[in-house]
N, CA, C and O of each residue as an XYZ file, in Angstrom:
320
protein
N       0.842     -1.185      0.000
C       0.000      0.000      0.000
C       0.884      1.244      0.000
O       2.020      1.217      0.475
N       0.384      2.248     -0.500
C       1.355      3.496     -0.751
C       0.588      5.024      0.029
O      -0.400      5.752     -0.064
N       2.192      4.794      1.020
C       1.873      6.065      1.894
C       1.514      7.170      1.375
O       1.871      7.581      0.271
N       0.650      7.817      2.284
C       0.249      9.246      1.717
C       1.510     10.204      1.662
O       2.522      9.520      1.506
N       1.797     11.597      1.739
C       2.767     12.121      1.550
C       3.088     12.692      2.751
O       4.236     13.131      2.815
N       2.266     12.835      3.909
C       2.541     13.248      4.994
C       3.154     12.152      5.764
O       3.976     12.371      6.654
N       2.642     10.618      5.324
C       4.042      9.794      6.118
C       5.013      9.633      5.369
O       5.918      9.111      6.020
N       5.333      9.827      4.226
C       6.663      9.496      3.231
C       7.053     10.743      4.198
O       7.851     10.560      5.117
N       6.373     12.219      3.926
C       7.527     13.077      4.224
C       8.107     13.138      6.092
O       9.013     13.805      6.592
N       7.023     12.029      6.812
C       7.512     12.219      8.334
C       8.759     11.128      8.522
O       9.743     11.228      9.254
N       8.348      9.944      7.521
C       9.680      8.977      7.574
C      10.856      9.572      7.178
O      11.905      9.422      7.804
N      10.728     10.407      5.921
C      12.157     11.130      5.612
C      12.828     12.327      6.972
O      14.013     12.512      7.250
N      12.022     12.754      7.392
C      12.232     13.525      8.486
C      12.911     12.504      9.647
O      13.910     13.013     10.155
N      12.692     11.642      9.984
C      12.951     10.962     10.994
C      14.249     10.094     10.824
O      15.021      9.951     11.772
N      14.466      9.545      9.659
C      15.873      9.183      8.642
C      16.584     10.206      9.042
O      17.568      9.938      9.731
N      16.282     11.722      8.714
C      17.627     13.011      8.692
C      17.639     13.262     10.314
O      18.547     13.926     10.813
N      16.713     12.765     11.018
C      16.916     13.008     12.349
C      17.715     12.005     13.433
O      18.476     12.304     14.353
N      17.244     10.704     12.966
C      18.560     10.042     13.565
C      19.600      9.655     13.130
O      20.318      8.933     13.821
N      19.912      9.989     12.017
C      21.261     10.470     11.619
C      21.959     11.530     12.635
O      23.035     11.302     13.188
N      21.207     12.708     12.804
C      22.039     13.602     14.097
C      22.026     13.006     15.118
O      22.692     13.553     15.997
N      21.455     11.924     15.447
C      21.445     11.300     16.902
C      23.079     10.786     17.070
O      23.678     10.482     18.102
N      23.416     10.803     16.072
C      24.905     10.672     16.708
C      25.787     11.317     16.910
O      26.946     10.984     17.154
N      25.249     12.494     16.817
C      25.806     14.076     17.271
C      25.243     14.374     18.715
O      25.454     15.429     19.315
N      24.634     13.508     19.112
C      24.051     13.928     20.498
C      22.791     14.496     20.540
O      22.144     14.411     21.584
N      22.307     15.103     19.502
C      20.845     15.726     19.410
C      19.567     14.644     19.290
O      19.719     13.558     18.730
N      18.201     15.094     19.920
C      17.237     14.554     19.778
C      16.336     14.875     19.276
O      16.620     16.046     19.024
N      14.862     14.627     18.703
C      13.475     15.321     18.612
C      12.475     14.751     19.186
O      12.221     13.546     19.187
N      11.951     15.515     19.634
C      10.051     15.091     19.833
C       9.284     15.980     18.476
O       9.449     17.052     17.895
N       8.216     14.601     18.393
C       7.446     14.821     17.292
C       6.046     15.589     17.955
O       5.702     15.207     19.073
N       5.487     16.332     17.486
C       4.341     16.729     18.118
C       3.305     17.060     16.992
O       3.718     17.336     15.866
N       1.875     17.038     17.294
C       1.117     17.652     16.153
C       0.173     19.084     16.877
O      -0.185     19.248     18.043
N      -0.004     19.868     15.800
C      -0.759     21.131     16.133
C      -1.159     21.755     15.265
O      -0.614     21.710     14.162
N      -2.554     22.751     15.592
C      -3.472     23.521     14.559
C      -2.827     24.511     14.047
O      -2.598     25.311     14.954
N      -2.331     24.948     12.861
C      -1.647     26.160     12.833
C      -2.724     27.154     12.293
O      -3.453     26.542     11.512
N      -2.953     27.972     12.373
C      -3.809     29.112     11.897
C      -2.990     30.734     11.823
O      -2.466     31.622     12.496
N      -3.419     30.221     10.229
C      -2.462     31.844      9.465
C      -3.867     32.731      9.163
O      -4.913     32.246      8.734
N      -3.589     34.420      9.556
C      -4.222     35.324      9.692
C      -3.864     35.902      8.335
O      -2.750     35.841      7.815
N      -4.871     36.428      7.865
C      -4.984     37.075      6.595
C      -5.749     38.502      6.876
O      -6.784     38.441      7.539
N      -5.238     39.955      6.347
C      -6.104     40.833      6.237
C      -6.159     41.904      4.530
O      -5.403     42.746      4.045
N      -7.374     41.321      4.122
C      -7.675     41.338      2.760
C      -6.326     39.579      1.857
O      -6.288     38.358      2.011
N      -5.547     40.610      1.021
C      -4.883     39.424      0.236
C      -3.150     39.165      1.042
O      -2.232     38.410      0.721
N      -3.327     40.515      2.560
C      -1.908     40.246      2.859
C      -1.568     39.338      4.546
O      -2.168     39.390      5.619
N      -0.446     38.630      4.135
C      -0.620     37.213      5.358
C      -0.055     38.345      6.553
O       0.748     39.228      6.253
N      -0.554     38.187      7.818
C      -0.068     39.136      8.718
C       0.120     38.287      9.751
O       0.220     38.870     10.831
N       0.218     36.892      9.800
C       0.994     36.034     10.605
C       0.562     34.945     10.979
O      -0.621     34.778     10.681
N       1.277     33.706     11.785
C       0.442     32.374     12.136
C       0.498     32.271     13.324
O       1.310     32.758     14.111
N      -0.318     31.669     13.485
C      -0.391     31.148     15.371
C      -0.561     29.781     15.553
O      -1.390     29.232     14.827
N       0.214     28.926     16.594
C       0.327     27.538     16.492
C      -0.722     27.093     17.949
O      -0.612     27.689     19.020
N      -1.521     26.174     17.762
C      -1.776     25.739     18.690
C      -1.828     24.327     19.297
O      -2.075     23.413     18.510
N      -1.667     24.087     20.331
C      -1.559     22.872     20.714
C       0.311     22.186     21.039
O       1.184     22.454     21.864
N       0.243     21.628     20.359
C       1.817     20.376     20.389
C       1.331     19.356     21.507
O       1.865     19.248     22.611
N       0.148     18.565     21.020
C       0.157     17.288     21.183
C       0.532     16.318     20.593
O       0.909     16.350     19.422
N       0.468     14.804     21.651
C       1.158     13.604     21.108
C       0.806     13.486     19.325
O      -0.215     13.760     18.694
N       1.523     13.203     19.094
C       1.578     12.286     16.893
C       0.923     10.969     17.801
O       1.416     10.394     18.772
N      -0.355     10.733     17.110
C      -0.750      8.919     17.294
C      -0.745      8.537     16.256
O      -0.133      7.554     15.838
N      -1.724      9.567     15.426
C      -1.943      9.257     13.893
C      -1.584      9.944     12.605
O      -1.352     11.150     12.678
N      -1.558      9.748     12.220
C      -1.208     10.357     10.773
C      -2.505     11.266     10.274
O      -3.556     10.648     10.111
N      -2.499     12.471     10.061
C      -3.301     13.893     10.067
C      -4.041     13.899      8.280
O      -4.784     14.771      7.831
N      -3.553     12.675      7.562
C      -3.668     12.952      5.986
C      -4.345     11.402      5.915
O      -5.372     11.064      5.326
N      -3.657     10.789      6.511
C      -4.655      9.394      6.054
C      -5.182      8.216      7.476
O      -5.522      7.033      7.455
N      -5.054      9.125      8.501
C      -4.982      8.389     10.027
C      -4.962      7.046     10.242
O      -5.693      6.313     10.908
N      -3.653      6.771      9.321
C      -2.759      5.478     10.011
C      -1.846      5.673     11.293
O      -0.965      6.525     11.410
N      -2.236      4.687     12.269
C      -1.680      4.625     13.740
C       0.022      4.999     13.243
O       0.465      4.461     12.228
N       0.640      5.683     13.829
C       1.900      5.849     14.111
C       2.506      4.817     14.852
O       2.181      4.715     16.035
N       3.316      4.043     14.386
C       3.913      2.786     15.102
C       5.166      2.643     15.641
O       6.028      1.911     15.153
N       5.306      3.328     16.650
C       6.756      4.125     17.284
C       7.726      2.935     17.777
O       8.951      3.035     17.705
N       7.073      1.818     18.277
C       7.531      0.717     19.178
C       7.906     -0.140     17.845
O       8.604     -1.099     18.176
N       7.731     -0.111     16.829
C       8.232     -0.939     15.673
C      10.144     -0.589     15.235
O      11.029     -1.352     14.848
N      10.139      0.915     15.534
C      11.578      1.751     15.066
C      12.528      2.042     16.470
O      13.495      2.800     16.542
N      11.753      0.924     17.911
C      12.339      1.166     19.140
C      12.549      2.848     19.663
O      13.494      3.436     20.189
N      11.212      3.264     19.244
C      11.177      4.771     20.053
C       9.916      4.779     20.473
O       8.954      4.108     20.099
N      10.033      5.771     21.452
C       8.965      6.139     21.870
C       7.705      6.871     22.129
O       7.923      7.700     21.245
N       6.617      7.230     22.591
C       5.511      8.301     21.804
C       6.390      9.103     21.608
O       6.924      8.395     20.754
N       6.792      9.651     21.628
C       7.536     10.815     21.128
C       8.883     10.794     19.698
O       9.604     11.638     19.165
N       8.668      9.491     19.570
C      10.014      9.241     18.705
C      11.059      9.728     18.963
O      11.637     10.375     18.089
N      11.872      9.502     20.796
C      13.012      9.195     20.772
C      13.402      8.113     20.831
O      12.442      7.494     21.290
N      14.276      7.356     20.656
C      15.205      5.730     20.639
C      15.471      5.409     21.995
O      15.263      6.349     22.762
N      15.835      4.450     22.470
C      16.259      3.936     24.385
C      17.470      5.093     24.454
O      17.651      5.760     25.473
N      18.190      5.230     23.370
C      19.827      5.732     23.790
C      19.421      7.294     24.194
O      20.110      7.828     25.063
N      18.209      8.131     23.531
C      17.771      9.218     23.950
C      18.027      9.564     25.419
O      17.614     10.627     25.884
């Protein structure tokens, strides 16, 4: 079956991210509403809300399967 583009593009994200894990750096994944303000045709800014847990996937809500890649809700690894 063929991922939507929001998990192709979260797997590629997560590939370039533990790659730095061996630089010592980590991430948490989070999801949130973003809402961009418009007045007439000009953007006058965004506002983020939330940064809750990733369970599912926001484009085709397939479960996020963190314990398959040995990380955790958050997609860090044990060595995190």
């Amino acid at each position: 079956m063929a991922k939507c583009k929001f998990c192709e593009m979260f797997e590629d994200i997560k590939r370039i991210h533990n790659q730095n894990r061996r630089e010592g750096f980590s991430n948490k994944y989070t999801c949130a509403l973003v809402s961009e303000t418009y007045r007439g045709e000009k953007f006058r800014g965004r506002t983020l809300y939330g940064g809750m847990e990733l369970n599912y996937c926001p484009e085709c809500g397939q479960a996020i399967d963190w314990e398959a890649k040995g990380e955790d809700d958050n997609g860090r690894t044990e060595s995190d």
